[in-house]
N, C-alpha and C positions, 0 to 999 in steps of 0.2 A: 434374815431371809432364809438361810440355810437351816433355822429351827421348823418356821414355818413350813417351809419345804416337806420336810422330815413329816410333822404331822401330816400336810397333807400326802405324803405318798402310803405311808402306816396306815391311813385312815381309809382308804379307796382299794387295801388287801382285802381278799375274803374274812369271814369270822374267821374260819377255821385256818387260819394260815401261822403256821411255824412260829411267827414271831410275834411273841407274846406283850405281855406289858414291860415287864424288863429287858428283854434283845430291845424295845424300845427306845428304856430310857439310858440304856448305854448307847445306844446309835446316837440321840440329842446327844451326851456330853465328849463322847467321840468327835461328831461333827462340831460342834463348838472349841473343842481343845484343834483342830484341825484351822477352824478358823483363824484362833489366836496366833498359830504357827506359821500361817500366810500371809498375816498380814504385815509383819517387818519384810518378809521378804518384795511385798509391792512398792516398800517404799513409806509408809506410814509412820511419821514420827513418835519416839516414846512417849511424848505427851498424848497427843492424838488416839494415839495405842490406849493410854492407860485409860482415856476417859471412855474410849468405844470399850473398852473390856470390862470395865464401871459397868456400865451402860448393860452391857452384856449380861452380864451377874444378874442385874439387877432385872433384868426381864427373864431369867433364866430362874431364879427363885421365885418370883411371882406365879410364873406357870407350873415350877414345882409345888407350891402351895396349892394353886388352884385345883392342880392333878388330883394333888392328894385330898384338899376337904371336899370335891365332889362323891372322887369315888367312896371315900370313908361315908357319907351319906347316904350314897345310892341316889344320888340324882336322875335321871334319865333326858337327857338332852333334846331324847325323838318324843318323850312322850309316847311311848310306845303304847300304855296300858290306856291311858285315856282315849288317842286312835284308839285303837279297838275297839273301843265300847262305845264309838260312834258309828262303826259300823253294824249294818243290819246283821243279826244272829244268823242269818244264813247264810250269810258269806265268809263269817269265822271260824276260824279250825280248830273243832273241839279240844279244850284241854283238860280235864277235869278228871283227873284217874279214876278210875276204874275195872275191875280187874286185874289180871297181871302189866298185861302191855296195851290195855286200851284206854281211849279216852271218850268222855261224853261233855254236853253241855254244861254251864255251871245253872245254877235257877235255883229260885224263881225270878224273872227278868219278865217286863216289858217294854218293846222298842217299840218307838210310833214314828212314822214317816212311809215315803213312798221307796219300797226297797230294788224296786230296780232299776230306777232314776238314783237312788242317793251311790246303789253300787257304780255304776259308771262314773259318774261323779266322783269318788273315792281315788276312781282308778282314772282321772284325768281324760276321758270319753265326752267325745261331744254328746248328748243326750240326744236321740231321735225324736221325732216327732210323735212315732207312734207312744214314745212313753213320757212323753212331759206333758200330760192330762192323768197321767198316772193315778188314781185315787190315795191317799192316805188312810193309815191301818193301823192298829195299834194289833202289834204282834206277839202274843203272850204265850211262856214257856212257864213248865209248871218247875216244882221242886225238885226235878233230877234231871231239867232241862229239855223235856222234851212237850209237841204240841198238843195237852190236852186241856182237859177244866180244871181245875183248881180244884183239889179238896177230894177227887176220885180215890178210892180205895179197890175198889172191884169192877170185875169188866168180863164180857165174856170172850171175847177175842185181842189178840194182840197182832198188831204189825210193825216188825222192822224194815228197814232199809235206808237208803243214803238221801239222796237231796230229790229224789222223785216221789217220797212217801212224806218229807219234810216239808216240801213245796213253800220255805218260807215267804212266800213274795203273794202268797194267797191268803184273804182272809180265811178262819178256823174252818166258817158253813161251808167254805169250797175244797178243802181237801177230800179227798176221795175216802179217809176213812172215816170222817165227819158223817159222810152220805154215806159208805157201807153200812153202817151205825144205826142211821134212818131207814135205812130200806130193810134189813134185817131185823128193825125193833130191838135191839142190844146195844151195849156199850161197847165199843171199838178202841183200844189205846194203841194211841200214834208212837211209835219210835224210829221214829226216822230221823236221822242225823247225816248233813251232807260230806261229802267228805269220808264214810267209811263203808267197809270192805265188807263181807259178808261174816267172817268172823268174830266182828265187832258188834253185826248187828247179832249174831246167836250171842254175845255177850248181855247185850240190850234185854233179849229174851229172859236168858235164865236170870241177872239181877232184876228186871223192871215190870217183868210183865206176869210174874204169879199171882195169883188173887182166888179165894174160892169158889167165883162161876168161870174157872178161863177155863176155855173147850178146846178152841181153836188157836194155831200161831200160825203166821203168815210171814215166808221174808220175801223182798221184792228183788230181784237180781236183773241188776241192770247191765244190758251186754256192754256197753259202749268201755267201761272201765273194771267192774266187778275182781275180772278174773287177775288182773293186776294188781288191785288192792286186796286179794286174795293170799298173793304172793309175798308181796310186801308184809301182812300180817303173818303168814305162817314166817318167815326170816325173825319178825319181833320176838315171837315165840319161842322159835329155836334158839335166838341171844337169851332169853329169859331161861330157859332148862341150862342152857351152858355156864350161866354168868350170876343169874338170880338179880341182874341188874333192870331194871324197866325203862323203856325210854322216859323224857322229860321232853314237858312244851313250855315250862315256864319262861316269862320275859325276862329276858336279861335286860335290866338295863346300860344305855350306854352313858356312862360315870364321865371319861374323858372329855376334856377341854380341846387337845388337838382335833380329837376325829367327828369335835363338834365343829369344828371350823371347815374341816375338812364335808362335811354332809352339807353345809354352808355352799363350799365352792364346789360340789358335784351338784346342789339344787340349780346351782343357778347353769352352769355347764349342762343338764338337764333340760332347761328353760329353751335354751340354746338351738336345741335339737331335733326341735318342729314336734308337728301334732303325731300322736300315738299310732301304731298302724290300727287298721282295719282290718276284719274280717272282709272275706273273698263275697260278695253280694250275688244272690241268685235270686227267681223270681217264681212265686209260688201262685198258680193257678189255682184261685179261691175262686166260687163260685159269686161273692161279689165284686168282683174284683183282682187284677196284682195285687201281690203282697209282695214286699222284700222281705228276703228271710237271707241269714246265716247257718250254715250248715258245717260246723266246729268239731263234730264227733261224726267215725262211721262205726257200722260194725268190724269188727277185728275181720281180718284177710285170714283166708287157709294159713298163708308162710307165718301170719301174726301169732299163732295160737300155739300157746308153748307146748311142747312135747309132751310136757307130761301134763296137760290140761284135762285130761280124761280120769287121771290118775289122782290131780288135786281135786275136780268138782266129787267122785268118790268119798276122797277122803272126808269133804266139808258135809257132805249129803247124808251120810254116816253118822259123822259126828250131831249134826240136828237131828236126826231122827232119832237114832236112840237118845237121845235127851227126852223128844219130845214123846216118846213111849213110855221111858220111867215116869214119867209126868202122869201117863195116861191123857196128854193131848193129838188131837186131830195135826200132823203136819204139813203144810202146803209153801208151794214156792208161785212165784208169778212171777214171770216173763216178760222186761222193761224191753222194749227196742226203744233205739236211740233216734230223735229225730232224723237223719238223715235216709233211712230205713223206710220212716215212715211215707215222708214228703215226697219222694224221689218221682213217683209215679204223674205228679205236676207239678215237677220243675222244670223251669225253659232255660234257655240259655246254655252254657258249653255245660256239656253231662259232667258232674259231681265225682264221677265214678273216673275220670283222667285224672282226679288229683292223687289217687287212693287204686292204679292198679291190681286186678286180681279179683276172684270173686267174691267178695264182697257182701254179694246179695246172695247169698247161699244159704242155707238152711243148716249148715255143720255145724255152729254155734245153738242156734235153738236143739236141733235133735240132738246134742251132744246130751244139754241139759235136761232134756224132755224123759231121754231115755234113761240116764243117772238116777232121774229122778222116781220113773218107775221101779228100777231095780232095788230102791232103799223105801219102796212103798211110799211115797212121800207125792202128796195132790199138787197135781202139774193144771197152771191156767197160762195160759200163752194172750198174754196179751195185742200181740200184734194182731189179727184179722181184726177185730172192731176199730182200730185206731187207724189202720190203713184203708178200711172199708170208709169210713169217715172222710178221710182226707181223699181219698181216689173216687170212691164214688160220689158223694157228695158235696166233695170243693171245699169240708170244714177245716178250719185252721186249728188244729189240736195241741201246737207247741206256740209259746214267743217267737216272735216273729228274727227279731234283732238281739243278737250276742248273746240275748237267754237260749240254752238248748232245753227246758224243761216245761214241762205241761203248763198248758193254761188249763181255766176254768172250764173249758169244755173238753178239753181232754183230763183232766179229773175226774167228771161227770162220766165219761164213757169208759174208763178204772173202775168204779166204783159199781156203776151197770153193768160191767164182767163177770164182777167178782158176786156181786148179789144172785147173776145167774147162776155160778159156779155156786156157789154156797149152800142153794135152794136145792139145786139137783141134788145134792150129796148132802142131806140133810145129819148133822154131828150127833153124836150117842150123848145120850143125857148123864152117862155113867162116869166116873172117874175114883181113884184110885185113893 
């Protein structure tokens, strides 16, 4: 009992906790020589004794065996790789090195199901109604993991960005760069990967997106999170100049027999613990109708906006631009606002803006970047007036409604009619370097 114990209390620490596999397995044979020690003193006969200490032994090398020919194998008890590769690619976090400290997709890969019914699912969510009619898709990523056609060599524009330019949960015709693509008569490559920061995606740029007609690059900067995953990458980078070390996302698997028992008696303690929370429900005045919507992201607050947030958007804006100058490319950014932003102007119910004091709705984040973006020459399109004109004037619903915060098919449609206007007006030099 006291083995058993041992594993499961071992098994329910963090990873990263002090106590490794050996403070372990001296704690098992600690606690077992501790047993043995107690139990003359309860009164237990030498016979008695010898046969439980038998006994002992003899469960006590069994699980050392087991210990040891798992992990000598590499078993993995969770299954960790196969999950994964059940879930929809949009919802997994790139691991696939590239560059010093980033990562991208692995591919070519395609996944077929309904991804935002199979994600809730995943994560134990009751499935709404609005998405369990969800259509099925087969979602195909090319050879460096990202959403184009198969077999592409050349292109005349590129765009990066994170899970609003990846839109994995949309068939290929309905991404916005799909339809940039179409409405400009050019080829458009998608690089959008959810999950990364803007310095990832000018990684995207300079390995993925050269080809002999690219004119144009594009990255998409979304307020809601950007300038955090901005932070977060320049820290990976400064570890990388310091150390020459690169993070890693590979799966560990978990070898252990105890802390298999142990994810055992936490599933079911799990089980235990009633249904999943909810997001907070609000209600969206669509012109056919309520809508329930989830409003999970705001814009960053004045106090939210880190001090030297002026100092890092420079530095990044910089750093793209002259890239995208020795290139002899066109450089442009576009301006994601975050659902809540959009929506706010029909929503009922208690105001959004009590949970998330401060101003909020302020313009210091867009002109932060608007202006950044002037000063390093670099083509500013602000995506917010057509998506909010959409949603306020017209009652259209431009996001998921429920726990997705990211564009549907009609707020794609109205990205991609932005950006075609922006692109027409500013028609790109045919020349290049």
């Amino acid at each position: 009992m006291l083995l058993l114990a041992a594993g499961l209390i071992r098994g329910v620490l963090p990873p990263d906790d002090p106590l490794g596999s050996w403070a372990f397995g001296l704690l098992e044979v600690g606690l077992f020589s501790l047993l043995l020690a107690l139990l003359p003193l309860m009164g237990v006969r030498p016979r008695a004794l010898a046969g439980l200490g038998l006994a002992m032994v003899l469960v006590l090398s069994v699980l050392i065996l087991a210990e040891t020919t798992f992990r000598w194998v590499g078993w993995d008890f969770r299954g960790q790789e196969a999950a994964w590769r059940r879930l929809p690619p949009f919802t997994r976090e790139a691991r696939t090195p590239t560059g010093t400290v980033f990562f991208r997709r692995d591919g070519p890969e395609a996944w077929t199901g309904a991804v935002i019914r199979a994600s809730l699912e995943r994560r134990g969510q009751a499935v709404p109604p609005v998405y369990r009619n969800e259509p099925t898709l087969v979602v195909r990523y090319d050879a460096q993991g990202f959403r184009n056609e198969a077999g592409w060599t050349d292109w005349e524009v590129a765009v990066a960005g994170d899970s609003f330019t990846e839109l994995g949960f949309l068939p290929y015709e309905a991404l916005f760069t799909t339809l940039l693509g179409r409405g400009l008569e050019c080829r458009v490559r998608n690089l959008g990967v959810s999950g990364t920061g803007p310095y990832t995606q000018l990684q995207y740029l300079k390995e993925y997106a050269d080809g002999p007609s690219l004119r144009r690059v594009l990255i998409v900067f979304f307020e809601g999170n950007d300038l955090e995953d901005m932070e977060l990458e320049l820290a990976a980078m400064n570890r990388w100049e310091a150390t020459r070390e690169r993070p890693r996302r590979d799966v560990v698997p978990q070898s252990s027999v105890l802390v298999a028992f142990a994810d055992a008696w936490a599933g079911v303690q799990g089980d235990r613990d009633g249904a999943k929370s909810v997001p907070r429900e609000y209600t969206f005045r669509s012109d056919a109708g309520p809508v329930p919507v989830h409003l999970t992201e705001v814009p960053p607050q004045r106090r939210r906006l880190p001090e030297d947030g002026r100092e890092r958007m420079d530095r990044f804006l910089g750093a793209y631009h002259g890239w995208a100058q020795e290139r002899g490319l066109e450089s442009w950014l576009a301006y994601m606002p975050c659902k809540a932003r959009v929506l706010h102007g029909r929503i009922e119910g208690e105001n959004p803006r009590s949970l998330h004091p401060g101003p909020w709705w302020s313009e210091e984040l867009p002109g932060l970047v608007r202006e950044a973006c002037g000063r390093h020459g670099i083509h500013w399109v602000d995506l917010t007036p057509p998506l909010m004109e959409a949603s306020k004037d017209r009652g259209e619903l431009v996001f998921n409604p429920l726990f997705e915060a990211h564009l549907n098919a009609r707020g794609s449609e109205i990205v991609a009619g932005e950006l075609i206007r922006h692109f027409r007006a500013d028609p790109v030099s045919t020349s290049k370097p």
